[in-house]
N, CA, C and O atoms as a DFTB+ gen file, in Angstrom:
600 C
 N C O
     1  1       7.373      -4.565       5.662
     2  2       6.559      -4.603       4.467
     3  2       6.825      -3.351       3.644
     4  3       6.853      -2.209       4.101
     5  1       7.037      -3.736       2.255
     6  2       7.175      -2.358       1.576
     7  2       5.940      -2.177       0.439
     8  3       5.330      -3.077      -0.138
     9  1       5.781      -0.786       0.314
    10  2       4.307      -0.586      -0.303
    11  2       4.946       0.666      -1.383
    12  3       5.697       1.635      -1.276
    13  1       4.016      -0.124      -2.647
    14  2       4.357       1.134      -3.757
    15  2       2.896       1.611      -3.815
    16  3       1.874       1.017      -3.470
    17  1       3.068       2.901      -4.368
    18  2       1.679       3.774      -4.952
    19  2       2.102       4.168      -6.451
    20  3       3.099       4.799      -6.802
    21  1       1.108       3.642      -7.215
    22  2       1.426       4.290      -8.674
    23  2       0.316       4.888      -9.362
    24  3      -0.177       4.005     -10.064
    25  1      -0.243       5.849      -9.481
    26  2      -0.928       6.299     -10.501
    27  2      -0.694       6.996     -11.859
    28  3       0.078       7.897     -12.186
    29  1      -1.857       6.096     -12.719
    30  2      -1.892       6.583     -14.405
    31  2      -3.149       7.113     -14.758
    32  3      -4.282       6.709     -14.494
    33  1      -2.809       7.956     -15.314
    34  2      -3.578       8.406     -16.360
    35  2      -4.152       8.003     -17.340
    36  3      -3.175       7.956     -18.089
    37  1      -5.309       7.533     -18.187
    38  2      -5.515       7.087     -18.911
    39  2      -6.743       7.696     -19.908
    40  3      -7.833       7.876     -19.364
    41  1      -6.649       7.921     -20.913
    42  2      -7.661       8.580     -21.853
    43  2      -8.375       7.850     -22.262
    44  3      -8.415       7.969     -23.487
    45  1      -9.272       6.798     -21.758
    46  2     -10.130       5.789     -22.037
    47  2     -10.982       5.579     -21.138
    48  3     -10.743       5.984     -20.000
    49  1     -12.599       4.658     -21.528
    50  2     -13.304       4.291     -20.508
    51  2     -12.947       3.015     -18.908
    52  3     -12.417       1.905     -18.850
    53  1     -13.428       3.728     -18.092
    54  2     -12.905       2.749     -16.876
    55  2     -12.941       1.225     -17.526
    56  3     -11.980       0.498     -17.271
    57  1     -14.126       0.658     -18.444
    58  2     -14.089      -0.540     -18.232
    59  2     -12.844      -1.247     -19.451
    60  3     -12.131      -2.241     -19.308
    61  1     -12.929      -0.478     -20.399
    62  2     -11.462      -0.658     -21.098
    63  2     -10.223      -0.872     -20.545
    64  3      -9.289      -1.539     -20.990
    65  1     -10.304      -0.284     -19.607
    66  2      -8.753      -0.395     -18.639
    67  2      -9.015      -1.303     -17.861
    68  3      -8.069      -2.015     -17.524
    69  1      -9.825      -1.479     -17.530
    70  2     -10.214      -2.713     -16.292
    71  2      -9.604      -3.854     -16.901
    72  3      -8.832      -4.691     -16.435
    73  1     -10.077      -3.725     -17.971
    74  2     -10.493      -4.917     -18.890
    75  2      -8.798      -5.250     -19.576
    76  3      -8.320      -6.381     -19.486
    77  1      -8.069      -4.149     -20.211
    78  2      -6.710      -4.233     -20.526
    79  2      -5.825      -4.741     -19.433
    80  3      -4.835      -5.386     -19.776
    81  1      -6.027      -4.558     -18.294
    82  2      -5.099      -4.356     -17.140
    83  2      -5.222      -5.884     -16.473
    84  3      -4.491      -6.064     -15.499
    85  1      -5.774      -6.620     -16.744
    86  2      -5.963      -8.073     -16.018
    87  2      -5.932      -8.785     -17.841
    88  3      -6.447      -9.893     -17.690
    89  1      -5.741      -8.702     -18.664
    90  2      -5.176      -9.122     -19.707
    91  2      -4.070     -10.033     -19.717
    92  3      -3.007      -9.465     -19.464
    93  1      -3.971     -11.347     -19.942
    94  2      -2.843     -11.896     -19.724
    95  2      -1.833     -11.625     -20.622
    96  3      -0.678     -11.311     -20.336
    97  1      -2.429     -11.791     -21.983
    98  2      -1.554     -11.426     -23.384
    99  2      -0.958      -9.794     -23.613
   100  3      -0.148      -9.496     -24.491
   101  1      -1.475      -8.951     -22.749
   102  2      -1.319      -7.661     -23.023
   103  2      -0.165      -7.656     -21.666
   104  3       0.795      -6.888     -21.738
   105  1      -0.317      -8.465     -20.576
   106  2       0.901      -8.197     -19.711
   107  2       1.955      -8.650     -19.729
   108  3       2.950      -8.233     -19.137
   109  1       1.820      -9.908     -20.676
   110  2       2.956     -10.450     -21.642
   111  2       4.398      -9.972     -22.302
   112  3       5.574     -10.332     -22.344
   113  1       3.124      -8.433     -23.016
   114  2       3.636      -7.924     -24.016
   115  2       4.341      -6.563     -22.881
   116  3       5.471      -6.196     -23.206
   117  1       3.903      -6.073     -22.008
   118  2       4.494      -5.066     -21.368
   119  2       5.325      -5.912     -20.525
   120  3       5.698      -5.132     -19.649
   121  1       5.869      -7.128     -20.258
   122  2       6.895      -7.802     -19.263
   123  2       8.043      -8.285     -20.689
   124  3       8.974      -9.018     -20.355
   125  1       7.967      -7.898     -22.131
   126  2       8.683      -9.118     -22.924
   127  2      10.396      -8.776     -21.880
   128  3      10.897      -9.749     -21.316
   129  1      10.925      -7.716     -21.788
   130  2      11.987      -7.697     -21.301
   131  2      12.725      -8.615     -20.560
   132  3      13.844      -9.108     -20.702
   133  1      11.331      -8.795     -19.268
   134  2      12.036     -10.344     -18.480
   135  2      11.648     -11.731     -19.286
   136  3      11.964     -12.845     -18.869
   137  1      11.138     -11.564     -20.135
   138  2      10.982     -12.681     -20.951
   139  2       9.573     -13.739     -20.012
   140  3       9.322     -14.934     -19.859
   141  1       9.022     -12.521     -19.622
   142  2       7.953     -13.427     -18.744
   143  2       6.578     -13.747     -19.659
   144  3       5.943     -13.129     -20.513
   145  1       6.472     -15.070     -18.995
   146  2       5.019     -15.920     -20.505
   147  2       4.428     -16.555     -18.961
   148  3       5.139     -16.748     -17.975
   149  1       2.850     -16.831     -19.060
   150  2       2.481     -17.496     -18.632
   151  2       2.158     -18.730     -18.542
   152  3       1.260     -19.168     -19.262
   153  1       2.764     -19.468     -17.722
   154  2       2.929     -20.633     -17.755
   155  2       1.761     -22.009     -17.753
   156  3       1.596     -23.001     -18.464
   157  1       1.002     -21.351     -16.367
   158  2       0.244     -22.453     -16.164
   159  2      -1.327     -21.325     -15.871
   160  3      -1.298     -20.123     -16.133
   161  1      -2.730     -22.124     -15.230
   162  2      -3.731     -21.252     -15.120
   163  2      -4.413     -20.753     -16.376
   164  3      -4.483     -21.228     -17.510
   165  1      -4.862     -19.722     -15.863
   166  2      -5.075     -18.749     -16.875
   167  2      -3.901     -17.639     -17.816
   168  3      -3.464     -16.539     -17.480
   169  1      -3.616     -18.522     -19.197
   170  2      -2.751     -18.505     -19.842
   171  2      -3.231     -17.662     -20.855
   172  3      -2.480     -17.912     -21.798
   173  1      -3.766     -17.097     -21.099
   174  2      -4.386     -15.794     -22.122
   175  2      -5.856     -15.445     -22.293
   176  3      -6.823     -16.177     -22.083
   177  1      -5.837     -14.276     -22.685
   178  2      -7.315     -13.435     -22.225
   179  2      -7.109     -12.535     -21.078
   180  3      -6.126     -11.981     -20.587
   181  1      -8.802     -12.593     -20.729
   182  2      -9.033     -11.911     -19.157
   183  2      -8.913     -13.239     -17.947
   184  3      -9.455     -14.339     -17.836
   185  1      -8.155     -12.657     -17.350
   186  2      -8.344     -13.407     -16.220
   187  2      -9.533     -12.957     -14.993
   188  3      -9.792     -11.756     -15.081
   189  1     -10.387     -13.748     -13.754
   190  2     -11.455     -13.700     -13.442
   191  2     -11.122     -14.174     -12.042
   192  3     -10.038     -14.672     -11.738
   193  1     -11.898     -14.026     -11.409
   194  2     -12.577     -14.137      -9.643
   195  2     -12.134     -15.600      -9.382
   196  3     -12.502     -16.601      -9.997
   197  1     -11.342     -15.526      -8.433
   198  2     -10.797     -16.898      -8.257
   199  2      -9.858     -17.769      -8.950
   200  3      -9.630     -18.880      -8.473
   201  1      -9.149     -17.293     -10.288
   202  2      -8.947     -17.787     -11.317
   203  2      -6.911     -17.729     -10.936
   204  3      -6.525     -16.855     -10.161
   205  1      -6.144     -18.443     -11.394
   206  2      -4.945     -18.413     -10.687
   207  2      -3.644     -18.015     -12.406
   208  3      -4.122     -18.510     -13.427
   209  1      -2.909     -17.613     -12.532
   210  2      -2.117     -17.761     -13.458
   211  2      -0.847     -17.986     -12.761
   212  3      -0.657     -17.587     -11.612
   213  1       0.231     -18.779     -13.620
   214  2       1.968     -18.906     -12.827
   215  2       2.991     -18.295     -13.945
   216  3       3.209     -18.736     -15.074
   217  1       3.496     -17.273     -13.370
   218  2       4.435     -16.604     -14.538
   219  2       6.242     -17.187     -14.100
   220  3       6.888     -17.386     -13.071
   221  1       6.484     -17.283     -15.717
   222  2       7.790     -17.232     -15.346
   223  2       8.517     -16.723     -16.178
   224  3       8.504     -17.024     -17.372
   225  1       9.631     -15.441     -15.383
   226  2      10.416     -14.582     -16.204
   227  2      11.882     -14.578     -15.645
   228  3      12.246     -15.335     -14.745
   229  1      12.657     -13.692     -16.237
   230  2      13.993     -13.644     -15.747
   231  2      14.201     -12.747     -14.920
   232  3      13.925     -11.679     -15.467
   233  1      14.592     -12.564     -13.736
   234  2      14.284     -10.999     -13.032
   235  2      15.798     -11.208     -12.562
   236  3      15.892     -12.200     -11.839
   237  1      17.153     -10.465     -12.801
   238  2      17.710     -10.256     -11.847
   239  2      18.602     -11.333     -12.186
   240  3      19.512     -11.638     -11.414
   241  1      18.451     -11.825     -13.080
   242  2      19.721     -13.309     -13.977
   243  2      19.140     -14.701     -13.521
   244  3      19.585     -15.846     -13.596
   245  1      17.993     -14.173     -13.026
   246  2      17.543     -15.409     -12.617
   247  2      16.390     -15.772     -13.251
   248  3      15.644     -14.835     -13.536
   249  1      15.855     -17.428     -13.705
   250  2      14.151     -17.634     -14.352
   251  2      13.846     -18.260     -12.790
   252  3      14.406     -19.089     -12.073
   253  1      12.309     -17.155     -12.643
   254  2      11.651     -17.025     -11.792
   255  2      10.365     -17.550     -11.721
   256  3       9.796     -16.756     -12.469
   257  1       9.514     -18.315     -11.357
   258  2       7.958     -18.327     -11.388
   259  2       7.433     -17.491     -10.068
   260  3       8.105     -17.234      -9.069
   261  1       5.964     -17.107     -10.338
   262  2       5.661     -16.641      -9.304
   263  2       3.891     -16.609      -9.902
   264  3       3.224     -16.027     -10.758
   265  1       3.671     -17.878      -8.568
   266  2       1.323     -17.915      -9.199
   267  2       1.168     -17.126      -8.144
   268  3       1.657     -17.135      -7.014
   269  1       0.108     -16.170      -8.914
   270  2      -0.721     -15.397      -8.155
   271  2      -2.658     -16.206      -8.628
   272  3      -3.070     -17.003      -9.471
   273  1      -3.291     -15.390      -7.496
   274  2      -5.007     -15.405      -7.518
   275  2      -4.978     -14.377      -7.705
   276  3      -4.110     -13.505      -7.654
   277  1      -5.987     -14.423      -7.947
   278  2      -7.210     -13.434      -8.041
   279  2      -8.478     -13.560      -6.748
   280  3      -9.446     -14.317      -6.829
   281  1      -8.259     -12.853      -5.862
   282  2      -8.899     -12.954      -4.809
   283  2     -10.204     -11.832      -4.663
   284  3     -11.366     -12.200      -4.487
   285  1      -9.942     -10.949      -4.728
   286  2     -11.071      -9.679      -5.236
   287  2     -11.462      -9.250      -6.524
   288  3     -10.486      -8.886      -7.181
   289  1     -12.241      -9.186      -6.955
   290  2     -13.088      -8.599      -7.915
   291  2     -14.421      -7.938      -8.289
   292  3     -15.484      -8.455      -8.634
   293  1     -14.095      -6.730      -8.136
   294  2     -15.608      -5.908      -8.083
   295  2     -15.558      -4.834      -9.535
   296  3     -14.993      -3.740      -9.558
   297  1     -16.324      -5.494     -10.726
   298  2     -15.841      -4.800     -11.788
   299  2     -16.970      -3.540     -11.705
   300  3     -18.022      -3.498     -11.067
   301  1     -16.323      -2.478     -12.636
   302  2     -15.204      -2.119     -12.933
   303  2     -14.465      -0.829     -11.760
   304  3     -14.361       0.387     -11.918
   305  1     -14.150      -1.500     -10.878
   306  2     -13.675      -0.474     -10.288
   307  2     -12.261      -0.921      -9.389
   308  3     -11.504      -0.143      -8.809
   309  1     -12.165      -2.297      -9.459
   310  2     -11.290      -3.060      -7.988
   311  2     -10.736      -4.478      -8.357
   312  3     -11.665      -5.239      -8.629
   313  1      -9.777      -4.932      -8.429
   314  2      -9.104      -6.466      -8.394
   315  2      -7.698      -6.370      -7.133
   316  3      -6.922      -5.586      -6.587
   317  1      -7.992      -7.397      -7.191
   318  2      -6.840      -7.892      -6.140
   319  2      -6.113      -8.887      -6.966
   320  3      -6.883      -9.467      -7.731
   321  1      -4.818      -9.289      -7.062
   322  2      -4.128     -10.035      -7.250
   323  2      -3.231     -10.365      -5.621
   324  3      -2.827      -9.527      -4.815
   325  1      -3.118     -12.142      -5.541
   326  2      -2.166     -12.419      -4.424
   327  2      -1.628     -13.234      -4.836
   328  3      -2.219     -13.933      -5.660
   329  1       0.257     -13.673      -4.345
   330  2       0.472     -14.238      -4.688
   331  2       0.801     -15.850      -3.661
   332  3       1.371     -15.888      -2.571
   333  1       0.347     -16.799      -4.289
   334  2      -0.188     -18.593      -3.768
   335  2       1.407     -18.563      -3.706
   336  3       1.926     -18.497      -2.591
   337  1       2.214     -18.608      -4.849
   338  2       3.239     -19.590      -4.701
   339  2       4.217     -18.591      -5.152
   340  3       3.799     -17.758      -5.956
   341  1       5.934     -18.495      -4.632
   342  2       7.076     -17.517      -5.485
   343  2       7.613     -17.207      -4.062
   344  3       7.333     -17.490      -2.897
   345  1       8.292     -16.670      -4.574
   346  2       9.901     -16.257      -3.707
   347  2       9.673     -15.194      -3.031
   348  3      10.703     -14.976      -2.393
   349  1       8.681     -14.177      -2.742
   350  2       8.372     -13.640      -1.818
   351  2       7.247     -14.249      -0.864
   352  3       6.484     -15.191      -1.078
   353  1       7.424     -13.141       0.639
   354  2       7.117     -13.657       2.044
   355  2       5.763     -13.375       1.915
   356  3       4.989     -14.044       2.600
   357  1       5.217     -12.323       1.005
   358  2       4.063     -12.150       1.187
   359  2       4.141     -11.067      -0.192
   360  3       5.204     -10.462      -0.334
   361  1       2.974     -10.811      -1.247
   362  2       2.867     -10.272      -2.120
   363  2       1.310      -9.795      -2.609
   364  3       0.538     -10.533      -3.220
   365  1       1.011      -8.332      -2.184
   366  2      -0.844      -8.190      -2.626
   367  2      -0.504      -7.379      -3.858
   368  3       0.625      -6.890      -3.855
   369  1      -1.080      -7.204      -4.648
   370  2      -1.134      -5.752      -5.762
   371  2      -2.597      -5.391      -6.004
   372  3      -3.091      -5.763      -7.069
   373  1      -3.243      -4.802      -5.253
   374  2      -4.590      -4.192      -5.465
   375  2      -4.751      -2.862      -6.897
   376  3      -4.134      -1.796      -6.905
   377  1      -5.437      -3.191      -7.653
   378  2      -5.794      -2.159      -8.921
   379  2      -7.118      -1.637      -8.329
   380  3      -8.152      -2.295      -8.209
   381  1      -6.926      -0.374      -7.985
   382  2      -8.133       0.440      -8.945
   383  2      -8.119       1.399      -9.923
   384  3      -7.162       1.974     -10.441
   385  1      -9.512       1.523     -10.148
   386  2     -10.474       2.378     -11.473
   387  2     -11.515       3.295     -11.284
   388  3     -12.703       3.013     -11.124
   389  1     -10.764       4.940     -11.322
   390  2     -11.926       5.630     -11.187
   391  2     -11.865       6.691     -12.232
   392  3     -10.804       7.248     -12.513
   393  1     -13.329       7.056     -12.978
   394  2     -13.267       7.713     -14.475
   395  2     -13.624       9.101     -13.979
   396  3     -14.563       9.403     -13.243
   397  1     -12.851       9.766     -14.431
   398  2     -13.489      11.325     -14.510
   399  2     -13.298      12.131     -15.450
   400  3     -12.272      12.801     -15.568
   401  1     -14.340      12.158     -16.285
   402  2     -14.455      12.973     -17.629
   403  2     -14.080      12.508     -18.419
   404  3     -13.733      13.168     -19.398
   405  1     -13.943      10.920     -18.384
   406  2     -13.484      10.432     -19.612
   407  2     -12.265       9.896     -19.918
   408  3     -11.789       9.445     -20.959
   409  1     -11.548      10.136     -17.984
   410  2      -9.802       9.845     -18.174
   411  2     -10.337       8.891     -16.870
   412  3     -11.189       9.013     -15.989
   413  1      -9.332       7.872     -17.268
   414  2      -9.564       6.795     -16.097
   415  2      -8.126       6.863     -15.617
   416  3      -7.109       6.699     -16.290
   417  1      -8.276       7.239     -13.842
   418  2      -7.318       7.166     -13.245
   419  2      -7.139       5.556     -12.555
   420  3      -7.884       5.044     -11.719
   421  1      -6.043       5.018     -13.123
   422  2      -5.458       3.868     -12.541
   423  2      -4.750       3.988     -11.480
   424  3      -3.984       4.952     -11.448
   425  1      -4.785       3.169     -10.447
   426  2      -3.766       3.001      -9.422
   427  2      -3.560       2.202      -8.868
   428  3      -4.419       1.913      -8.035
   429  1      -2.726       1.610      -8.921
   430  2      -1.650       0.126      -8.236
   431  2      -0.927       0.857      -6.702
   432  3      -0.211       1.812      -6.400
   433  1      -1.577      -0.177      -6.088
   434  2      -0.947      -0.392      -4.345
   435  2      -0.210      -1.727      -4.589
   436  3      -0.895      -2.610      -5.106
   437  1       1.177      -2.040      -4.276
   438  2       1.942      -2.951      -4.622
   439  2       2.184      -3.294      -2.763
   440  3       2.592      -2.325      -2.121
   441  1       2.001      -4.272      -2.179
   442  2       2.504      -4.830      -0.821
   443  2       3.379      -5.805      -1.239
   444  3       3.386      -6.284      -2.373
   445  1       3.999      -6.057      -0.484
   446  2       5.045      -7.134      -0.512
   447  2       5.561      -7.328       1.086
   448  3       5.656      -6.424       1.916
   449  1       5.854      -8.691       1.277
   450  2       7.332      -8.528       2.339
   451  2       8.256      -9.413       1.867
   452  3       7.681     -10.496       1.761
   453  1       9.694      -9.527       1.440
   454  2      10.733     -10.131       1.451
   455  2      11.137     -11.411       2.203
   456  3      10.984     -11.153       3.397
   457  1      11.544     -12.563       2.069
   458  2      11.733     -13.489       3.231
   459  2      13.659     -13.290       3.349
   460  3      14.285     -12.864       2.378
   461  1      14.132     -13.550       4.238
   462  2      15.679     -13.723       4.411
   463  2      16.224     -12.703       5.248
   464  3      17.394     -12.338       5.366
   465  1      15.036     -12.248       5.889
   466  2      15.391     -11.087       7.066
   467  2      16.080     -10.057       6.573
   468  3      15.735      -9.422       5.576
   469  1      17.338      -9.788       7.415
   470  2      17.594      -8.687       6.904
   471  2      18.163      -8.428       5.711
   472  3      17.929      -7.434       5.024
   473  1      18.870      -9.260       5.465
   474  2      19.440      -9.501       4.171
   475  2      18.133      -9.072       2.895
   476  3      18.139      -8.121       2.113
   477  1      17.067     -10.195       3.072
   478  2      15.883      -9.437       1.932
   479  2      15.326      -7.955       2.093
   480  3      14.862      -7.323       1.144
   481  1      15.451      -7.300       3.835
   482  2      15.752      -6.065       3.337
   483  2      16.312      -4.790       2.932
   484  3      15.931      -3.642       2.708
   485  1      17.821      -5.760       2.932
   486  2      18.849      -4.858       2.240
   487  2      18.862      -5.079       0.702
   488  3      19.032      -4.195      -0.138
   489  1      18.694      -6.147       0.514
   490  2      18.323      -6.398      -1.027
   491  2      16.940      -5.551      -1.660
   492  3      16.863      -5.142      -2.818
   493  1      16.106      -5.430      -0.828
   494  2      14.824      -4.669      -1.224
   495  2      14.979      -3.479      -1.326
   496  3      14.112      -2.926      -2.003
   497  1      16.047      -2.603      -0.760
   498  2      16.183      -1.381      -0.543
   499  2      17.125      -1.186      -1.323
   500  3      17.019      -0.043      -1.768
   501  1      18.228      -1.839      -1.832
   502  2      19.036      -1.533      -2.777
   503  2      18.399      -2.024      -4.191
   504  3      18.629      -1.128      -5.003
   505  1      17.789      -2.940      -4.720
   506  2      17.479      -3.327      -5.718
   507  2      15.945      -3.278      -6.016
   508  3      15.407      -2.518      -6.821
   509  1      15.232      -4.365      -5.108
   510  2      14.309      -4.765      -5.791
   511  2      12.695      -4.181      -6.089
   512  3      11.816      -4.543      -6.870
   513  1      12.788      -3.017      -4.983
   514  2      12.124      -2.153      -4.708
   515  2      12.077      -0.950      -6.195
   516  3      11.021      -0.446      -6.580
   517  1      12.977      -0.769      -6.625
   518  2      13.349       0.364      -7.846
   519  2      12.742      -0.510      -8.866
   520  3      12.137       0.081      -9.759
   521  1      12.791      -2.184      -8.931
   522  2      12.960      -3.150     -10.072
   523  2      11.242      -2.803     -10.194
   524  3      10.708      -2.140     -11.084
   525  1      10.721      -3.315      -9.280
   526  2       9.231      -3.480      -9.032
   527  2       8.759      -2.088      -9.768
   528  3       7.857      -2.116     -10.606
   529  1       9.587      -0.575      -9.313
   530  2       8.485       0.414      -9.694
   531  2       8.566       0.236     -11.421
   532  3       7.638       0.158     -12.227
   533  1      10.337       0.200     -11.690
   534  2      10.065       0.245     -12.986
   535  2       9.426      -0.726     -13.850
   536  3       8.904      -0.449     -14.930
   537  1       9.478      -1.651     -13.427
   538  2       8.536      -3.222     -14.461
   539  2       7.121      -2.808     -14.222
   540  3       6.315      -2.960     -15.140
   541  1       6.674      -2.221     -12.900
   542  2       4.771      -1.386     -13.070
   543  2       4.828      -0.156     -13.950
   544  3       3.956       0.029     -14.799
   545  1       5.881       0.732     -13.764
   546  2       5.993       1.709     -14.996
   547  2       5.611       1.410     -16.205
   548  3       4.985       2.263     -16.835
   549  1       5.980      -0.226     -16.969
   550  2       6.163      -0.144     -17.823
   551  2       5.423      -1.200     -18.434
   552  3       5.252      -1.490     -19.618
   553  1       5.058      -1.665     -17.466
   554  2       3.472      -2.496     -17.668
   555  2       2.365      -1.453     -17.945
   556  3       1.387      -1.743     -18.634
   557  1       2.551      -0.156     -17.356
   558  2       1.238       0.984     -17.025
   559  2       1.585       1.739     -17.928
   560  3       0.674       2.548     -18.103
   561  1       2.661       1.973     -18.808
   562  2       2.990       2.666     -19.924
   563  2       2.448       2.052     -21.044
   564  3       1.984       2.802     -21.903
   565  1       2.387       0.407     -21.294
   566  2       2.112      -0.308     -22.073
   567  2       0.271      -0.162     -22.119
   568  3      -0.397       0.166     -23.100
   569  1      -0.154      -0.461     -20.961
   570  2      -1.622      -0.275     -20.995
   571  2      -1.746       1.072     -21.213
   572  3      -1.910       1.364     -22.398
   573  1      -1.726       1.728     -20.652
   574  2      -2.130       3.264     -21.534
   575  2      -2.108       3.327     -22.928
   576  3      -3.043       3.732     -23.618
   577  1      -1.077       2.939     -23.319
   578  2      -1.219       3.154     -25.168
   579  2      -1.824       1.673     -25.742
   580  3      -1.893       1.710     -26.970
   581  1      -2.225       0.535     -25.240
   582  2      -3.241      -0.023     -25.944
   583  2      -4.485       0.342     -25.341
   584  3      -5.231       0.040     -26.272
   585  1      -5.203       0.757     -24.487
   586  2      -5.869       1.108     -24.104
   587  2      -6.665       2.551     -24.848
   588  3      -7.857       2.554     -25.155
   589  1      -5.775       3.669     -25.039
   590  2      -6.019       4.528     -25.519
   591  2      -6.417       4.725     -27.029
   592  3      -6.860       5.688     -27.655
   593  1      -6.080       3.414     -27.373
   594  2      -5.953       3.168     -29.023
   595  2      -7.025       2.717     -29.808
   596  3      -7.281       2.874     -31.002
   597  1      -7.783       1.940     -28.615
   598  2      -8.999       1.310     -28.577
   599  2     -10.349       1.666     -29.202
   600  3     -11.322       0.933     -29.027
């Protein structure tokens, strides 16, 4: 199993970010690169407790889907995203939200496991692992500046 840690910074109230960060249209706009749109589910807005969306983008020369839930939700501080259906063996991304002084620190725990044995984890270690930090980079770059703008 491989696990990312990412924390952001953010110059806004916790529930603004809460609220930006499970945005379907705003994660849209920080994925246009892979050309990822949501397909099916919850297809724009906030998404909610139990509520499922199916994305499909290009990752890697390939068009990909991948539905996740929404399995946890304790606003504003906690969501879980998992993913139901897609090409990995197993996939959690837990968000939290904690404000101090006015800066809301974000942080993404990314789990995953690969299926195809070793092969998915030579592929994970050469590729897809770097792919993942930078597409949360730049999803979390994107929310910061609409967020902050607010």
């Amino acid at each position: 199993m491989t696990i990312i840690n990412l924390t952001t910074k953010i110059k806004a109230p916790k529930q603004t970010v809460f609220d930006v960060s499970r945005n379907i249209d705003i994660h849209q706009q920080s994925a246009a690169p892979s050309k990822e749109k949501a397909i099916a589910g919850v297809t724009s807005g906030l998404i909610s407790f139990n509520e499922t969306v199916t994305w499909r983008g290009r990752h890697f020369g390939f068009y990909l889907t991948h539905k996740s839930r929404i399995t946890v939700m304790t606003f504003y501080d906690y969501f879980v995203d998992e993913m139901v259906e897609g090409k990995f063996k197993s996939f959690r991304h837990e968000h939290f939200f904690k404000e101090i002084n006015g800066v809301t620190i974000m942080t993404d725990q990314l789990q995953y496991e690969t299926p195809f044995g070793i092969i998915g984890k030579l592929f994970d270690a050469l590729f897809l692992k770097n792919h993942l930090i930078h597409f949360l980079m730049e999803r979390n770059k994107t929310l910061k500046k609409i967020a902050e703008n607010l």
